[in-house]
C-alpha positions in Angstrom: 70.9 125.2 34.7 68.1 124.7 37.3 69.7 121.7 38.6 72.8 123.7 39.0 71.1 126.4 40.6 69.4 123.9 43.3 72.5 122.4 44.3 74.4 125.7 44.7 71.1 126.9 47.4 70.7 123.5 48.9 74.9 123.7 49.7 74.3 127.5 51.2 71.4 126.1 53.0 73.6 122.9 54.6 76.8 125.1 54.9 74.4 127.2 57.8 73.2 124.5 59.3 76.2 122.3 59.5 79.0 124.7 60.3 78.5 123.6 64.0 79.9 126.7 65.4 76.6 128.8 66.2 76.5 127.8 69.9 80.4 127.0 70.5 81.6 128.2 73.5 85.0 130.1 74.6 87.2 128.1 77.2 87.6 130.9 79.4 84.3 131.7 79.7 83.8 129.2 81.8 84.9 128.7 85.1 85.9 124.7 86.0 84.4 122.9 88.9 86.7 120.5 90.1 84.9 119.6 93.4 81.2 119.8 94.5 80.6 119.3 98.4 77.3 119.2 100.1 76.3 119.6 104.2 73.2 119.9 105.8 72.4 123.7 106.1 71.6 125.3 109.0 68.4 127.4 107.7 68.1 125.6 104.3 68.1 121.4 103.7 71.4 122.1 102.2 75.1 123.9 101.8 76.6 123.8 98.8 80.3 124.4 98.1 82.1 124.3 95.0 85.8 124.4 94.2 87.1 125.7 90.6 90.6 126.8 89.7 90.6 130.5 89.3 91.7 131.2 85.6 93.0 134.1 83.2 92.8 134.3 79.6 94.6 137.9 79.1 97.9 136.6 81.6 99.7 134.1 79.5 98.8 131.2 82.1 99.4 133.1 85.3 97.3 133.4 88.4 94.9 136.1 88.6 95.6 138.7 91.5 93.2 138.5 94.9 92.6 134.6 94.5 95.8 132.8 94.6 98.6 134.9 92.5 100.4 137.8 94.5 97.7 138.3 96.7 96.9 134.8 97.1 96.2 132.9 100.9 99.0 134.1 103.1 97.6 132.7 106.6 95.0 130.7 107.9 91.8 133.6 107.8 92.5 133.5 104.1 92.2 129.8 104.1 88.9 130.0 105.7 87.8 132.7 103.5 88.0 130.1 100.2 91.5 131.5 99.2 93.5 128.5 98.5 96.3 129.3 96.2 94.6 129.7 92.5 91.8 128.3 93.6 88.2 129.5 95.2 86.1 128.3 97.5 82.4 129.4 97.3 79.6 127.6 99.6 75.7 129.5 99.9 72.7 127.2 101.7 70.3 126.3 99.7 67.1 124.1 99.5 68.4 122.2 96.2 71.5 121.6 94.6 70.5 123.6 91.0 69.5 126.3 93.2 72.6 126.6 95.1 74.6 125.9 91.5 72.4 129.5 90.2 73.1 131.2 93.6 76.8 130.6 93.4 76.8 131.7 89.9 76.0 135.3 90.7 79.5 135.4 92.7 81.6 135.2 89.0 81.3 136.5 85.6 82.1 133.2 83.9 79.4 130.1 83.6 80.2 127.5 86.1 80.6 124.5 84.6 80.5 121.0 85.9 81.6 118.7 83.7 84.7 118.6 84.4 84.0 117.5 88.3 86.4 114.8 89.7 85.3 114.3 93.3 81.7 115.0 95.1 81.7 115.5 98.7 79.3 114.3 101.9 79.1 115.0 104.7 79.1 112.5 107.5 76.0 114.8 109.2 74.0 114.7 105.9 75.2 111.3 105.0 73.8 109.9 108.3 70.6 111.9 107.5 69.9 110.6 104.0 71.7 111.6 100.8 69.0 109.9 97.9 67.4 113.4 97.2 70.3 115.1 96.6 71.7 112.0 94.8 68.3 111.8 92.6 68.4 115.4 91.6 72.5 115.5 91.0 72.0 112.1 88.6 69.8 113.9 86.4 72.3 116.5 85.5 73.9 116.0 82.1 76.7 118.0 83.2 77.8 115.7 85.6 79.8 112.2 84.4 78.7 109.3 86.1 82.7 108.3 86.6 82.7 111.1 88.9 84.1 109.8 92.5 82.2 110.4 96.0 83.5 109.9 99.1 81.8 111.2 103.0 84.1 113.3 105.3 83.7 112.9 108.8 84.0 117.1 109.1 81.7 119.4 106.9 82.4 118.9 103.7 83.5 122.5 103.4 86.1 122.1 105.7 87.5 119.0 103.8 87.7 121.2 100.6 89.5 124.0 102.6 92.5 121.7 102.8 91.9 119.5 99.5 94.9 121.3 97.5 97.9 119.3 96.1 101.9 118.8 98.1 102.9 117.8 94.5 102.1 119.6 91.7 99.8 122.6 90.8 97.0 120.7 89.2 93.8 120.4 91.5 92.2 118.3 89.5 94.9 115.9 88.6 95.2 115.9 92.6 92.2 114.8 93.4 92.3 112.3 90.7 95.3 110.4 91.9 94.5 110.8 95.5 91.2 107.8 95.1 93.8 105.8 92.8 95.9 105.4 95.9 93.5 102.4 96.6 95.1 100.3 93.7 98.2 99.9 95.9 97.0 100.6 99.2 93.5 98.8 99.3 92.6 101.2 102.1 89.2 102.3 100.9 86.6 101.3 97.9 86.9 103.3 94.7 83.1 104.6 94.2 81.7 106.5 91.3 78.3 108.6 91.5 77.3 105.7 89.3 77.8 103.0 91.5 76.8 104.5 94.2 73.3 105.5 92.7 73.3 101.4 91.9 74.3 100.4 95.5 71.2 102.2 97.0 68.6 101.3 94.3 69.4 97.4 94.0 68.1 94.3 96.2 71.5 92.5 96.3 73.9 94.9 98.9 74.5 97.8 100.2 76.9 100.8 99.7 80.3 101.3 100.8 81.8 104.7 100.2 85.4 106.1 100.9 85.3 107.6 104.3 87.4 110.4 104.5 88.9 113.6 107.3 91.1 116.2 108.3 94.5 115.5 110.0 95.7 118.2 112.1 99.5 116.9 111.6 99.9 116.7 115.3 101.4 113.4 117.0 100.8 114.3 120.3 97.6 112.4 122.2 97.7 110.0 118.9 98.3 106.5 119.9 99.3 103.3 117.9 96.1 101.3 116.1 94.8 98.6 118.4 96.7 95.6 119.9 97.4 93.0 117.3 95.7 95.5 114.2 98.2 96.6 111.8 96.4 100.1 110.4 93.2 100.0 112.8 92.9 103.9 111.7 90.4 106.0 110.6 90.8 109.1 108.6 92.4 111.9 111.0 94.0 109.3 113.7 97.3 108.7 111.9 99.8 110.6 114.0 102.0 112.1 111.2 103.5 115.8 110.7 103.4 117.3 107.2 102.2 116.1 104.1 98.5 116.6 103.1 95.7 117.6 106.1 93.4 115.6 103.9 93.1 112.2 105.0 90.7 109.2 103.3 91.3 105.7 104.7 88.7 103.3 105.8 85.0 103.1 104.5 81.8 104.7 105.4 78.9 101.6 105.5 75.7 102.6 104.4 72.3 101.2 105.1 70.0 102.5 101.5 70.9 106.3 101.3 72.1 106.3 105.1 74.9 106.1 106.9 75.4 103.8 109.6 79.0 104.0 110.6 83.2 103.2 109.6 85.3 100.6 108.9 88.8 101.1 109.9 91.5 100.3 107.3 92.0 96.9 108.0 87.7 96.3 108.1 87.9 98.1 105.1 90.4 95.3 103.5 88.4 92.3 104.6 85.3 93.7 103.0 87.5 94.6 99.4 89.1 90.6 99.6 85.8 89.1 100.1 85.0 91.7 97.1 87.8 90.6 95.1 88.4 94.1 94.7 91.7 93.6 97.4 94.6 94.1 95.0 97.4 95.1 97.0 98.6 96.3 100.9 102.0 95.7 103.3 101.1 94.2 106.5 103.2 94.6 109.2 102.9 91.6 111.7 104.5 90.4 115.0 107.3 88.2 114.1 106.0 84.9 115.8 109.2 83.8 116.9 111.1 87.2 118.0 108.4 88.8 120.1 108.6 92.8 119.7 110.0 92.3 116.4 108.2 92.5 112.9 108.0 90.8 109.6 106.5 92.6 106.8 104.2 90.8 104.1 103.8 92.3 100.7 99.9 91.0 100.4 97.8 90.2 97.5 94.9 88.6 96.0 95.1 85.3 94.5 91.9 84.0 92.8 88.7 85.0 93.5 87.1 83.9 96.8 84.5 81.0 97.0 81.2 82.1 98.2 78.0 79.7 98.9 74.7 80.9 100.1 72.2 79.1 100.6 68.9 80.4 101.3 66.7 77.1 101.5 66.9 76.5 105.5 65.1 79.3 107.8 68.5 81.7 108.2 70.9 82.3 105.5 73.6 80.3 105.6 77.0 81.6 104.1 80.5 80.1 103.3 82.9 82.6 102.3 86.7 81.2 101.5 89.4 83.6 101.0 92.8 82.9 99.3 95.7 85.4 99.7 99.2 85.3 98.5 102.4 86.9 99.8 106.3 88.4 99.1 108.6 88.6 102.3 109.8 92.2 102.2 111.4 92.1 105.9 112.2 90.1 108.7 113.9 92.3 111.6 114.8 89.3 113.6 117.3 87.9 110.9 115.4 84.4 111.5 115.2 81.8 108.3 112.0 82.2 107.0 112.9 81.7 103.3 112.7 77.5 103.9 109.1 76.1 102.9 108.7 74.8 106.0 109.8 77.8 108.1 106.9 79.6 105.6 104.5 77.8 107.1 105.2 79.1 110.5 104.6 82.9 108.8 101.3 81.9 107.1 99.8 80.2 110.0 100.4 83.6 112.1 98.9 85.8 109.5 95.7 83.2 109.0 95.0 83.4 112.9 95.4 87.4 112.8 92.8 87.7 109.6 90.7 85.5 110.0 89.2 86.6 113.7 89.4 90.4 111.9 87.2 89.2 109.1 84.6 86.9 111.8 84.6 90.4 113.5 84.2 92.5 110.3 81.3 90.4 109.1 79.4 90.7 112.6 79.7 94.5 112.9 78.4 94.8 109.7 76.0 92.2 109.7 74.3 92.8 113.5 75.5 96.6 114.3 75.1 98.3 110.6 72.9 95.7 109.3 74.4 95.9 106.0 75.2 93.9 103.4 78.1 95.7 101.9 80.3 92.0 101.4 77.7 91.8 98.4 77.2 88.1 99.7 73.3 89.0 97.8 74.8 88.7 94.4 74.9 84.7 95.3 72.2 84.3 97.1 69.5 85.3 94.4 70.7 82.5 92.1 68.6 80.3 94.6 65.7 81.6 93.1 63.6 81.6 89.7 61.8 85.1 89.8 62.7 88.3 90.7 59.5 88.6 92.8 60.4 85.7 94.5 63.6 87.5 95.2 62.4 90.5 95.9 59.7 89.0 98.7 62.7 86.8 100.3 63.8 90.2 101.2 67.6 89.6 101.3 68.5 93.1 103.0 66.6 91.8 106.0 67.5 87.8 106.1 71.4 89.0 105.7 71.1 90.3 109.7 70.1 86.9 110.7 72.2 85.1 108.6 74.7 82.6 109.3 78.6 83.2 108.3 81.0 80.4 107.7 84.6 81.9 106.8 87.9 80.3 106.0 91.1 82.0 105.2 94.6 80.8 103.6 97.8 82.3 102.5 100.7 81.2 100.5 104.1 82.9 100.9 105.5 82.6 97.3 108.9 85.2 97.1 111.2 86.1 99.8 112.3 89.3 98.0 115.9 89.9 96.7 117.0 87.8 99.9 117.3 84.2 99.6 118.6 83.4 103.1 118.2 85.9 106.4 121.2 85.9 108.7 121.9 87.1 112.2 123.4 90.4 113.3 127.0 89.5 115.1 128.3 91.6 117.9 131.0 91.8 120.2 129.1 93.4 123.5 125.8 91.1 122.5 126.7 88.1 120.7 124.6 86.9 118.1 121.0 88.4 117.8 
């Protein structure tokens, strides 16, 4: 009976403890960050702004009124005011980032919540200041995954956010989401994480390399082509398109420890992902060597993974980097045969001559101007040495700038698409072009 009587209090006893529900929390009482920006502040270090979707529990799903239902943004003052369609906008300077998260708080009745984050925003002003405190005090927060992406934005970061709402769709966060995973089949910028980044600016190896991203005001006129023999020599904000997205991220921001130093363009950008091995995919559009002001268009892609020597024994660096791309025909305006192995040839060569002065030229911006490592040509260097002292004392960050750079490039044409043989147009008034 005793024994019976024990089992029956320790099960009350376990049944409080281990119902699991004491410190649940409701859904809606929360309210869902889905991007965190940061600037510098004018009369604080910093200015926070975070985005969250404005929800209702009591409407079935529907859009509350005054922040993106019926009396959602109707012009451009709206906009400004943080009044994108079911979402708000909410930015207070602060001197840290858990400070401005309480601040911010006080505008809602629901618990902002971060954990749910997809995308944090800096500044190119800040980011050219120094990010690591903010970085240090944002990598301690439990809240915040380290898979969550960063990026820098030329503009304030609170002006980037203003425009960072979906064309397709109605899901912010899925958005912003899918709008880094364009680099799987664009190679226009790095994917980063908060994790990687906080990795890049701690290690001995290399240096960061972050999405570099901008407004675009969808207006062609004063916007020029890229630069003479580039194919997408843009950076975020200079593509002259209409409609679409005003956000923009293409190219890369290079970073020297928690500092920015400058941009890559998109086609820098590429260089630096191929000698990554992180290049998966991108069309090039180049001058067709045999029909001058035509085009042939290459479906490009990685092949194997490049060969890199350094060796660190002589009194400079010296460094062999060997590239090997591989290519699909997806156009050829001038109708000449390029399909024939030996007409390929003629293709390849032209492509080789255009990359490989772009990657010589990549290497030296980054190498003299940035002085940064962001080619993560460090990771092979330190298996010249025994110790991590003796790494560390070698100082690789410093013997990259006066390092020597050998570079070779080769591409092989493999498909010619659904064509097997390119044919001339025929015309009555002008023959056979």
């Amino acid at each position: 009976m005793k024994k019976a009587v024990l089992l029956l209090g320790v099960s009350l006893i376990l049944v409080l403890f281990l119902s699991g529900c004491y410190d649940a929390e409701e859904v809606d009482g929360n309210a869902y960050i889905v991007a965190i920006g940061l600037d510098k502040g004018e009369k604080q270090p910093l200015r926070l702004t975070l985005q969250y979707r404005n929800i209702s529990s009591t409407d079935g799903g529907k859009k509350e009124e005054g922040s993106g239902g019926k009396n959602g943004p109707k012009n451009e003052d709206d906009k400004k005011k943080g009044k994108q369609e079911g979402m708000i906008i909410s930015t207070v300077e602060c001197q840290t980032f858990f400070q401005g998260l309480q601040l911010l708080n006080k505008g809602t009745e629901r618990r902002l919540n971060v954990t749910h984050a997809k995308m944090i925003i800096f500044s190119e002003e800040l980011a050219k200041e120094g990010i690591g405190k903010h970085l240090a005090t944002i990598m301690r927060y439990e809240e915040i995954r380290s898979v969550t992406k960063v990026l820098v934005t030329k503009e304030k970061a609170r002006e980037f956010m203003e425009v960072n709402e979906p064309t397709l769709g109605a899901a912010p966060a899925k958005s912003l989401e899918l709008l880094l995973k364009q680099t799987e089949y664009l190679s226009s910028y790095p994917m980063v994480s908060l994790y990687d980044l906080y990795v890049d600016i701690k290690n001995t190896y290399y240096q960061p390399l972050l999405p570099y991203a901008s407004v675009n005001d969808l207006n062609m006129e004063g916007k020029g082509p890229p630069p003479e023999g580039s194919d997408l020599g843009y950076l975020p904000g200079e593509v002259p398109r209409t409609g679409g997205s005003e956000r923009a991220v293409m190219g890369s921001a290079v970073f020297d420890g928690d500092r920015m130093m400058g941009a890559l363009n998109v086609d820098e950008t590429r260089v630096v992902l191929a000698i990554r091995h992180e290049f998966k995919r991108a069309y090039f559009s180049m001058k067709d060597p045999l029909a001058p002001g035509k085009y042939v268009v290459l479906d490009v892609h990685s092949k194997r993974k490049p060969k890199i020597k350094v060796d660190t024994t002589g009194a400079v660096p010296q460094i062999f980097c060997s590239v090997t791309l591989e290519a699909n025909i997806n156009s050829i305006q001038s109708g000449y045969h390029y399909e024939t192995e030996q007409e390929k040839k003629i293709l390849e060569k032209a492509f080789t001559d255009w990359f490989k002065p772009l990657m010589d030229k990549t290497i030296q911006k980054c190498r003299v101007e940035y002085k940064a490592d962001v080619f993560r040509f460090g990771t092979y260097g330190v298996w010249g040495f025994l110790t991590i002292k003796e790494w560390e004392d070698y100082n690789w960050i410093e013997q990259f700038t006066k390092a020597k750079v050998t570079t070779e490039v080769s591409l092989d044409i493999r498909r010619s698409g659904t064509l097997m043989k390119s044919s001339p147009i025929l015309s009555v008034e002008r023959g056979r072009e």
